[in-house]
C-alpha positions as CSV (number, residue, x, y, z in Angstrom):
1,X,-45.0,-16.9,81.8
2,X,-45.7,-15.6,77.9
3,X,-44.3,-12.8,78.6
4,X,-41.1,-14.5,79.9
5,X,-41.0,-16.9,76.9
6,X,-40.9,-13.9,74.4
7,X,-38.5,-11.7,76.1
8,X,-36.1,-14.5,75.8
9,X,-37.0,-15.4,72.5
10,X,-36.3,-12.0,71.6
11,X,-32.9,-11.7,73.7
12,X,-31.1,-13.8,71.2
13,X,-32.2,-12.7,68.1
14,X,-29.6,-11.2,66.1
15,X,-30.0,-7.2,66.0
16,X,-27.0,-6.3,63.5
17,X,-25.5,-8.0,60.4
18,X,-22.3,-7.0,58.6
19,X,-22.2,-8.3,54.8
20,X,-18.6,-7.9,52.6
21,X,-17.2,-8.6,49.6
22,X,-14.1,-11.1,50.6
23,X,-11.0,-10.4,48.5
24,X,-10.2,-9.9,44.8
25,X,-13.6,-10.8,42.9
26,X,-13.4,-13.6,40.9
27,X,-14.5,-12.3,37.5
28,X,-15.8,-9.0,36.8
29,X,-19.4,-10.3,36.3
30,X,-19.1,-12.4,40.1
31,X,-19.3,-10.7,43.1
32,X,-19.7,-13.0,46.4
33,X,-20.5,-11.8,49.4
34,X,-20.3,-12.9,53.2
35,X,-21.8,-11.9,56.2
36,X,-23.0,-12.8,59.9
37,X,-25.3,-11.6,61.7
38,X,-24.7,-10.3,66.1
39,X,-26.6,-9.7,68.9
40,X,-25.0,-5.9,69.4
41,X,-23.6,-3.0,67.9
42,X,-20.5,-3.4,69.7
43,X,-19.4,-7.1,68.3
44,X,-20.5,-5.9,65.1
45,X,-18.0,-3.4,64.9
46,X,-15.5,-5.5,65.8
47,X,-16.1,-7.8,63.2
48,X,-16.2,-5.2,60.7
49,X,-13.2,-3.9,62.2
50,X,-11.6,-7.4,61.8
51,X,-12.9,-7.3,57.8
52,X,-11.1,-4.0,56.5
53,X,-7.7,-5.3,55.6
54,X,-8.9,-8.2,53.7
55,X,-12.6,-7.5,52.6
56,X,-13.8,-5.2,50.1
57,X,-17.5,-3.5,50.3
58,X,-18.5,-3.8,54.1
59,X,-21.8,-2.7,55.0
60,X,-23.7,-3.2,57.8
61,X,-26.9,-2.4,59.8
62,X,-29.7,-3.4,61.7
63,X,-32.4,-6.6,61.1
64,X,-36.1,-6.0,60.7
65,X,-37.7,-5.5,62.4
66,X,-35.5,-4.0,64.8
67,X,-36.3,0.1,65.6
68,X,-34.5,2.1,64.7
69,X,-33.1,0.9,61.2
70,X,-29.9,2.0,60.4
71,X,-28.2,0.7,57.5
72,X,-24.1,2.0,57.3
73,X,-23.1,2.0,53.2
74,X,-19.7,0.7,52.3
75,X,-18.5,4.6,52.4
76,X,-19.4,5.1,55.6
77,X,-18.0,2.5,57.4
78,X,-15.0,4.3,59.5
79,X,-17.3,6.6,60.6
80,X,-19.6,4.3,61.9
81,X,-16.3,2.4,63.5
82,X,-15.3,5.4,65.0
83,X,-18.4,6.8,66.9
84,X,-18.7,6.8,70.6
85,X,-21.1,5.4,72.7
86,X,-21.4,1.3,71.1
C-alpha cells in the first residue's frame, strides 16, 4: 500500500514550469515575471506556445528533482516548440 501512496503522490506533481516576462516592463529597473508550473512536456509547450505573442523572456524546464534536468533559455524556445516526440 506505500508503494501505492507514493506513486500517486508522485503522479501529480508538477514536472515542468514555464516562467515569462508579461508585456512591456514597467520601469527599466522592474522586471516581473509569471509562470505555472505542468504535469508534462506537452501542456507546457502549449502554454509557452500560447505566451509568445504577448510575453517577453520565456523560459522553461524541468522541477527538481525530476531526471533528467533540462532547463530551455529564452533563446531557445522555438526550438524547443518545434521538436518532435512531446
Amino acid at each position: 500500500m506505500f508503494r501505492y501512496v507514493v506513486a500517486a503522490r508522485m503522479s501529480s506533481t508538477p514536472i515542468w514550469f514555464v516562467t515569462y516576462q508579461p508585456g512591456e516592463p514597467r520601469s527599466r529597473k522592474h522586471h516581473p515575471r509569471s509562470g505555472r508550473t505542468f504535469q508534462n512536456e506537452p501542456d507546457a509547450k502549449a502554454f509557452a506556445k500560447a505566451r509568445l505573442s504577448d510575453a517577453r523572456h520565456i523560459v522553461a524546464g524541468t522541477i527538481n528533482p525530476h531526471l533528467p534536468k533540462r532547463v530551455v533559455g529564452s533563446a531557445h524556445i522555438i526550438d524547443w516548440l518545434d521538436e518532435n516526440g512531446t
